[in-house]
C-alpha distance (Angstrom), angle and dihedral (degrees) to the residues before:
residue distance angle dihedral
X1 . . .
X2 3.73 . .
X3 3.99 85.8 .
X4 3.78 87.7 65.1
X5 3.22 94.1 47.4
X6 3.81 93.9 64.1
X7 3.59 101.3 13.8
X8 3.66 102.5 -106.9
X9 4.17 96.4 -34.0
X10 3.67 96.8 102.1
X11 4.10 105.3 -176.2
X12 4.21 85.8 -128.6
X13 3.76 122.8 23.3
X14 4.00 121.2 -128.7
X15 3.85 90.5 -97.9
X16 4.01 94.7 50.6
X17 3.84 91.3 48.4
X18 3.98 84.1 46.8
X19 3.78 91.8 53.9
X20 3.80 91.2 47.3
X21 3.93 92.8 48.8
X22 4.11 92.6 -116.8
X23 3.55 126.4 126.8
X24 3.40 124.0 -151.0
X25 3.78 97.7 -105.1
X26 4.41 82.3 52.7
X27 4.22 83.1 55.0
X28 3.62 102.5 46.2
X29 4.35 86.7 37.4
X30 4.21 86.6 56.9
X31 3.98 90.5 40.7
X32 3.51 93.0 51.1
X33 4.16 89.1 50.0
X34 3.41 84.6 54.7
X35 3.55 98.4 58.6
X36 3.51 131.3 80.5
X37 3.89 113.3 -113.0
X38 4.25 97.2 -125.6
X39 3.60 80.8 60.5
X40 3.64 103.4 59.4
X41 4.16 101.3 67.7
X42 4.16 85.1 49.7
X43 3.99 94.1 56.2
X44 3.62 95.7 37.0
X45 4.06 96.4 54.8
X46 3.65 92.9 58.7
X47 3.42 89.4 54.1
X48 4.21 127.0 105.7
X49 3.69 109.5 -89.3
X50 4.02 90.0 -129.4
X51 4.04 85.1 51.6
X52 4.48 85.0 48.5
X53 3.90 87.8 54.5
X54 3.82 95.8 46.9
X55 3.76 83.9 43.2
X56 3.59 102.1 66.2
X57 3.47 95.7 63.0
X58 3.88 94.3 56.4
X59 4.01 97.7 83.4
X60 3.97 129.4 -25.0
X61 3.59 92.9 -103.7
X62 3.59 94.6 58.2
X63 3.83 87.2 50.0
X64 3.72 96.7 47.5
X65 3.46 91.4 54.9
X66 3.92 100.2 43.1
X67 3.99 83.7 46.7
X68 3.40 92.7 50.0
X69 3.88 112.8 111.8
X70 3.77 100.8 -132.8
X71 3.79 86.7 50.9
X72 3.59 83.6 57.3
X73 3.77 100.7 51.1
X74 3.95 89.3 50.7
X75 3.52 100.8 41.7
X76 4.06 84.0 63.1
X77 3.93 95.9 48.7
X78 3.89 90.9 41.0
X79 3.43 113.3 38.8
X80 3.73 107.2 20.3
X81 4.02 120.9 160.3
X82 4.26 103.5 -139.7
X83 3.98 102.8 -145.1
X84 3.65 139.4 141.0
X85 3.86 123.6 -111.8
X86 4.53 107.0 -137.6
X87 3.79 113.1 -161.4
X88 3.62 111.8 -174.4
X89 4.24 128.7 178.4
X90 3.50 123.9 -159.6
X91 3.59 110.2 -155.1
X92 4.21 139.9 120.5
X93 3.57 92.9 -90.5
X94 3.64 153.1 4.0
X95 3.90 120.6 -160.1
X96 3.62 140.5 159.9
X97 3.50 112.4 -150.5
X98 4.25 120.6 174.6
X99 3.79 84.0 -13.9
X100 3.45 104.1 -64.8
X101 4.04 120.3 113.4
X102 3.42 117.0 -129.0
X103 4.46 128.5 -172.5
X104 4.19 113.4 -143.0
X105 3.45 106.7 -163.9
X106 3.65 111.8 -8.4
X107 3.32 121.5 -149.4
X108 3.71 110.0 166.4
X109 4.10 140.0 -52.5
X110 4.01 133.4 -156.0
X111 3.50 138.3 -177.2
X112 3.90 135.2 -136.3
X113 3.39 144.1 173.7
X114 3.40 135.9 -122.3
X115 3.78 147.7 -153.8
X116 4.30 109.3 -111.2
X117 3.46 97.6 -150.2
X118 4.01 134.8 92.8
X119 4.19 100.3 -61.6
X120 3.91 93.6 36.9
X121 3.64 87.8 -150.3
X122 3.66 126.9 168.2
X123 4.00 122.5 -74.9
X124 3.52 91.6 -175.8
X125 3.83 150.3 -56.3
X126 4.06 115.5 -86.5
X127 3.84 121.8 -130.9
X128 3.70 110.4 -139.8
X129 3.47 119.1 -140.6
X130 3.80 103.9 -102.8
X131 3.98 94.4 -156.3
X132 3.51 96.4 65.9
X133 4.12 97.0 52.7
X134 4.00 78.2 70.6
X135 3.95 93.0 59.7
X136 4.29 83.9 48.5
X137 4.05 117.0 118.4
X138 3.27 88.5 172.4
X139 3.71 132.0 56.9
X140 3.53 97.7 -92.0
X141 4.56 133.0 -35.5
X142 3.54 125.6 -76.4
X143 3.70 126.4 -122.2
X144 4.25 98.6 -117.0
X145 4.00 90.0 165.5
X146 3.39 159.3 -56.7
X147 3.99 130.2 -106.4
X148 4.08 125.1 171.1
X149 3.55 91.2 -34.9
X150 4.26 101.3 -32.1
X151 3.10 122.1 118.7
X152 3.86 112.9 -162.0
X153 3.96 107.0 -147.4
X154 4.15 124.5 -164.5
X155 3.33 126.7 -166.8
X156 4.11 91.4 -150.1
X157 3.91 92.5 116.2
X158 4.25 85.6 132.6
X159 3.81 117.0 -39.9
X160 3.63 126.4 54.0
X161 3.85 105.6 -76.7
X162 3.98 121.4 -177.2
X163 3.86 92.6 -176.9
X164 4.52 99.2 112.1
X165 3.88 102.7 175.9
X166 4.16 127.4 -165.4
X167 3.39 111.2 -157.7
X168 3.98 134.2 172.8
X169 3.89 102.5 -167.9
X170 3.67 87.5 -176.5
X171 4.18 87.4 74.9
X172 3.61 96.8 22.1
X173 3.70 95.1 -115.7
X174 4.00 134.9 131.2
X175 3.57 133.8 176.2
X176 3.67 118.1 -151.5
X177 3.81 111.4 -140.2
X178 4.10 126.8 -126.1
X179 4.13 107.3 -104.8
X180 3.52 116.5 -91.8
X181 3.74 121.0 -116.0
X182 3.80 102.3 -125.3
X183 3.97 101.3 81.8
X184 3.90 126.3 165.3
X185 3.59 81.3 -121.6
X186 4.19 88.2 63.2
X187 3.55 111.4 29.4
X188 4.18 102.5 20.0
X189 3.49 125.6 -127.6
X190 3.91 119.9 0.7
X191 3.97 156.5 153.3
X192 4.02 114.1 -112.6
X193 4.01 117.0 -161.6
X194 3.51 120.3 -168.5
X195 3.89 136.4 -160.7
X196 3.78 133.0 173.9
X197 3.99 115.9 -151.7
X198 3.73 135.3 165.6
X199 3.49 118.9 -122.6
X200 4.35 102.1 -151.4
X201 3.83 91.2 -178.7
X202 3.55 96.5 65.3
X203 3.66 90.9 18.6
X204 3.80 87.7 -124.5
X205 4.13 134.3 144.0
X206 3.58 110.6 -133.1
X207 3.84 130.7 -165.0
X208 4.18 114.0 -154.9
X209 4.01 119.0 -156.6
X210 3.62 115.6 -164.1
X211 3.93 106.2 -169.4
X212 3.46 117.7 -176.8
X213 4.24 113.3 -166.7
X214 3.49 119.4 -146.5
X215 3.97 96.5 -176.0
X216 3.90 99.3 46.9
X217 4.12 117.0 97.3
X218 4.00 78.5 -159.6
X219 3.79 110.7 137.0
X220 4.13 85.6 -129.1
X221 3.43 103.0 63.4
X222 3.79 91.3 173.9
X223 3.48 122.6 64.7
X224 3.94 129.4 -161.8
X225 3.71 129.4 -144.6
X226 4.07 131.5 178.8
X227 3.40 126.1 -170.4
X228 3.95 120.7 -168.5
X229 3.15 126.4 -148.1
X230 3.79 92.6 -152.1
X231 3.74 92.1 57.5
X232 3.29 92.8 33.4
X233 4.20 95.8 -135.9
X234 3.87 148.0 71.5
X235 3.27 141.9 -91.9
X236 3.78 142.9 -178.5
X237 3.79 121.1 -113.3
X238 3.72 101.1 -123.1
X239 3.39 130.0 -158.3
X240 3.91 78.7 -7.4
X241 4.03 96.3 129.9
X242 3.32 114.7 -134.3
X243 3.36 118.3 -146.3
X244 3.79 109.5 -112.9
X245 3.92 108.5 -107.2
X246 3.54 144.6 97.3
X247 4.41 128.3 -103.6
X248 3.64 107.2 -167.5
X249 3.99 115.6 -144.2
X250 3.49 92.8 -120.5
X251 4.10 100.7 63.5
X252 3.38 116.6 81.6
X253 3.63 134.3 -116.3
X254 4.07 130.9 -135.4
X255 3.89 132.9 -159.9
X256 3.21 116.0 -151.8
X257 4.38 132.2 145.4
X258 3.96 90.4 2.5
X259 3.61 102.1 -58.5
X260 3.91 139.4 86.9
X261 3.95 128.8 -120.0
X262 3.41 130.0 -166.2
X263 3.47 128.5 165.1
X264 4.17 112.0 -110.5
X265 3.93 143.3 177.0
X266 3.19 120.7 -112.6
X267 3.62 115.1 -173.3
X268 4.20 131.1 -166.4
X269 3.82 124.3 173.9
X270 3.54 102.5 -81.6
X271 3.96 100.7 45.2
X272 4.01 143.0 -23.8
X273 4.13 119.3 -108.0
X274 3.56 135.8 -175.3
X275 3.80 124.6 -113.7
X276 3.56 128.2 156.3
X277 3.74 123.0 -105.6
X278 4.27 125.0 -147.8
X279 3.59 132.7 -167.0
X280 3.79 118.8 -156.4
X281 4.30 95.8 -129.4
X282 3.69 89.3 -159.4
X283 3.51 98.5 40.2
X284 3.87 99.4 40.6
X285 4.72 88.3 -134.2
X286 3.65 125.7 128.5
X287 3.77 117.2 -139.6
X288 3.77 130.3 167.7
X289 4.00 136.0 -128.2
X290 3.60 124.5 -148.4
X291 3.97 113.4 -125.2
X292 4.05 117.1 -135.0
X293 3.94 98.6 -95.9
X294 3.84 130.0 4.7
X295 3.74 111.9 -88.1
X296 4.30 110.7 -167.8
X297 3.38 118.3 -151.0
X298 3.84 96.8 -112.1
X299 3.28 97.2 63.8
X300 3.83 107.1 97.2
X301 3.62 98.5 -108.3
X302 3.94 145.9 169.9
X303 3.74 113.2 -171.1
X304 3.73 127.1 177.6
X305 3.80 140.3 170.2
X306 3.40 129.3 -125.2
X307 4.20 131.5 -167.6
X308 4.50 100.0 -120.9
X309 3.66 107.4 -102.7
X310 3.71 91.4 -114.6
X311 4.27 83.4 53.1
X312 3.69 102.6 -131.4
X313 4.12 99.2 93.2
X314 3.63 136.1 21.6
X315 3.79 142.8 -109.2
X316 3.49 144.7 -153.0
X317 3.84 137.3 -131.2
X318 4.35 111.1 -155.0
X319 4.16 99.6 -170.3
X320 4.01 109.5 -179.0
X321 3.99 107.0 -175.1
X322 4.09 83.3 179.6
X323 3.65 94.1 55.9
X324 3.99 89.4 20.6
X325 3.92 98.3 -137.7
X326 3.91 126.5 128.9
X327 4.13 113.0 -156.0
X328 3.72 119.9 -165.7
X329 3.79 110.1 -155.7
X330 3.87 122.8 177.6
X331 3.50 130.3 -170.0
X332 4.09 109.4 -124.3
X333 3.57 100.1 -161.7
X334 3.91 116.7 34.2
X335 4.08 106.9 -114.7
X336 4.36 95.8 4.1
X337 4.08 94.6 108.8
X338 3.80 80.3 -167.4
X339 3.28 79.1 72.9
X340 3.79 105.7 72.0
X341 4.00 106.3 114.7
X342 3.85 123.9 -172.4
X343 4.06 102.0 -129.3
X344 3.82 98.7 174.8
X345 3.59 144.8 -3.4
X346 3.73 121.2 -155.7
X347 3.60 133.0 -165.3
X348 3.96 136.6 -173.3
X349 3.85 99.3 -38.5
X350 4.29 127.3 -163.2
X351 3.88 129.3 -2.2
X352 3.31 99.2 -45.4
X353 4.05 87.6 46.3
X354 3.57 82.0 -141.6
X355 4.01 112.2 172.0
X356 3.31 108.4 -124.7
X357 4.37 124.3 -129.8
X358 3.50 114.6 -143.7
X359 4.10 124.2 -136.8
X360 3.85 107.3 -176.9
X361 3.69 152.3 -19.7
X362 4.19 115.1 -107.6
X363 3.34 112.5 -140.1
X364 3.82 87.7 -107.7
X365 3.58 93.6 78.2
X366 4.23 89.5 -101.3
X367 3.63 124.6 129.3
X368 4.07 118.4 -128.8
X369 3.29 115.8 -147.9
X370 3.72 153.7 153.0
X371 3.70 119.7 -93.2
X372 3.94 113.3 175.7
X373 3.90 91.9 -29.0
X374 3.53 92.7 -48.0
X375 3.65 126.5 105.8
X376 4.08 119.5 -117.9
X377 3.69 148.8 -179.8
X378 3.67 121.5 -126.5
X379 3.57 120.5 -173.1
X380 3.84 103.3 -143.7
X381 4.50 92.2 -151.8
X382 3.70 93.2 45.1
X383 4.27 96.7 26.9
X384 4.16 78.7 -141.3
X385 4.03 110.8 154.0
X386 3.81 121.1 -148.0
X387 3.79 118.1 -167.5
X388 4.15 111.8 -134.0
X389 3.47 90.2 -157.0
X390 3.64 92.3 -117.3
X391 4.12 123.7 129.7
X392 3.69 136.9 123.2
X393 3.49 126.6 104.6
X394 4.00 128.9 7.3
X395 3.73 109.4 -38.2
X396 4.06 88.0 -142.0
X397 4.11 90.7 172.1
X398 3.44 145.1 19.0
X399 3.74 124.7 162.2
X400 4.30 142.0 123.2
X401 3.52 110.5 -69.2
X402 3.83 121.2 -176.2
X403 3.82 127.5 -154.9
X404 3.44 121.1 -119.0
X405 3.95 160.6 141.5
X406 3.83 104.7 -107.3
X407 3.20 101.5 128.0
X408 3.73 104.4 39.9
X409 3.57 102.9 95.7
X410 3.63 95.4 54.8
X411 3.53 122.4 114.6
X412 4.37 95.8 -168.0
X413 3.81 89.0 48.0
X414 4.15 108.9 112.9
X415 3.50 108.8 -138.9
X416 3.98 126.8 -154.5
């Protein structure tokens, strides 16, 4: 432990403690003494979070203040680790059909995380919590998202699944959240959305469910659930109005300047459009952003958001396999729909001429995508590709991921 502390440059090496009869627990005990107590929380936060972990079982103090909940706010806006979480399935197949996701012979999936810098290489492999596969209708979860560290996990992948996981694989902790209350059994057949979102007023993490119901004559035909973390249950958004419009499971969700966006259907009597919906996290409203040309449903379509590389706006990924083009749009200036500025556009790309689907924006500006199952760089200036060396499988998820200690402090979270 004293190694971490200075990063190899202990002040006395094992044999000069052993020649002086100390340990090092007796050397870091009599250091600590000699330091004054405001200094403790400002040494500790720059430390590794693998070195935190160890940490808190060195003396209560230590804990209390490693534990402590403003600690663990900071330590995520100070001393961050910028990586990218991989989840990969090996199975038969892998298809999409009317939306919803389904597995053919599953075989297995894991996760890792990687470095998001120039080589992409690996930061290390991920150890799944072996509890929860027993909890699993389906297959195996689905990556929803990632926020400071949580990763919100669904088990949606085909059947109706009411297991919602958050789990911080950093600290080897996961809390299992309550059920919902919109169940096939209840309300009949339906489309859930989901969205995980940090709430920095109230310092809160909060889960959204978007449930659309295809068997109700209800004028709402979208419902809207929160759970808090803090309170540790749901509730329905009521009167919160909805706006009328359908999220299918399968699109993905970003975070990004304390609201949620997912992309949505909005339909009138002469055709359906896309638009992207928000919801405020910390104050609990939906609003909606316009996207930089009108895209009707017809058209043969996949659209998917993306966090800006430089993380303060979003972007948008147009892939036509019809036309066999990939756009990458981002918006400039968070909110200004004037904004919206074409930055590439891709077409069928190597032997294969393969058109490539992108995952992500690193925060270097590149695009990751994947290139004849295989995982790539593109440089949106230079439109340069850079294999990561990483294939295999179904590449189910790829997106920013952030160490942290959310989750730590927690006295209901299991740990493994």
């Amino acid at each position: 432990m004293w190694d971490d502390c200075y990063e190899g440059k202990s002040l006395l090496s094992p044999a000069s403690t052993s020649k002086l009869g100390l340990s090092i627990s007796d050397v870091i005990t009599d250091w600590l003494k000699s330091l004054p107590e405001e200094l403790i929380p400002d040494i500790l936060i720059r430390l590794p979070i693998k070195s935190l972990i160890r940490f808190t079982s060195v003396c209560k103090p230590w804990m209390s203040t490693i534990k402590d909940p403003t600690f663990v706010r900071n330590f995520s806006d100070q001393n961050a680790t910028h990586l990218i979480l991989l989840h990969v399935v090996q199975s038969e197949g892998y298809f999409n059909p009317e939306g919803t996701i389904q597995i053919i012979g599953f075989q297995e999936d894991s996760y890792s995380l990687l470095h998001d810098d120039t080589a992409v290489s690996e930061y290390c492999k991920v150890e799944f919590p072996i509890a929860l596969n027993e909890e699993l209708i389906n297959p195996c979860f689905r990556v929803v998202g990632t926020c400071n560290g949580l990763v919100l996990l669904a088990d949606d992948l085909g059947d109706y699944g009411y297991t919602f996981v958050l789990w911080n694989p950093s600290i080897r902790k996961y809390v299992t959240l309550p059920k919902p209350s919109v169940w096939f059994s209840t309300h009949g057949r339906y489309d859930a959305s989901l969205g995980l979102g940090y709430d920095a007023i109230s310092n809160d993490y909060k889960v959204v469910r978007l449930t659309t119901l295809f068997d109700q004559s209800d004028d709402c035909l979208t419902k809207a659930q929160v759970y808090s973390l803090g309170e540790g249950s749901w509730k329905m958004l009521l009167p919160v109005p909805v706006p009328q419009c359908f999220v299918s499971d399968s699109l993905v969700h970003v975070f990004v300047n304390g609201s949620l966006h997912w992309m949505a259907i909005q339909w009138t009597e002469i055709y359906m459009n896309y638009f992207i919906l928000t919801f405020d996290v910390a104050g609990e409203s939906f609003g909606e952003r316009l996207l930089p040309k009108s895209f009707k449903l017809d058209e043969p379509l996949d659209l998917r958001l993306s966090v800006s590389g430089d993380r303060k706006s979003i972007a948008l990924f147009v892939r036509c396999k019809r036309d066999s083009f990939l756009d990458v749009w981002v918006m400039k200036e968070y909110s200004e729909e004037k904004s919206w500025t074409k930055v590439v556009v891709l077409g069928p790309q190597g032997p294969e001429r393969s058109l490539p689907m992108a995952f992500c924006f690193k925060r270097s500006g590149e695009v990751i995508l994947e290139l004849s199952h295989e995982l790539v760089s593109l440089d949106v200036v230079s439109k340069g590709f850079k294999r990561l060396g990483i294939s295999g499988g179904h590449i189910c998820y790829v997106d920013s991921f952030e160490e942290s200690l959310v989750l730590l402090d927690r006295d209901d979270a299991a740990s493994y």
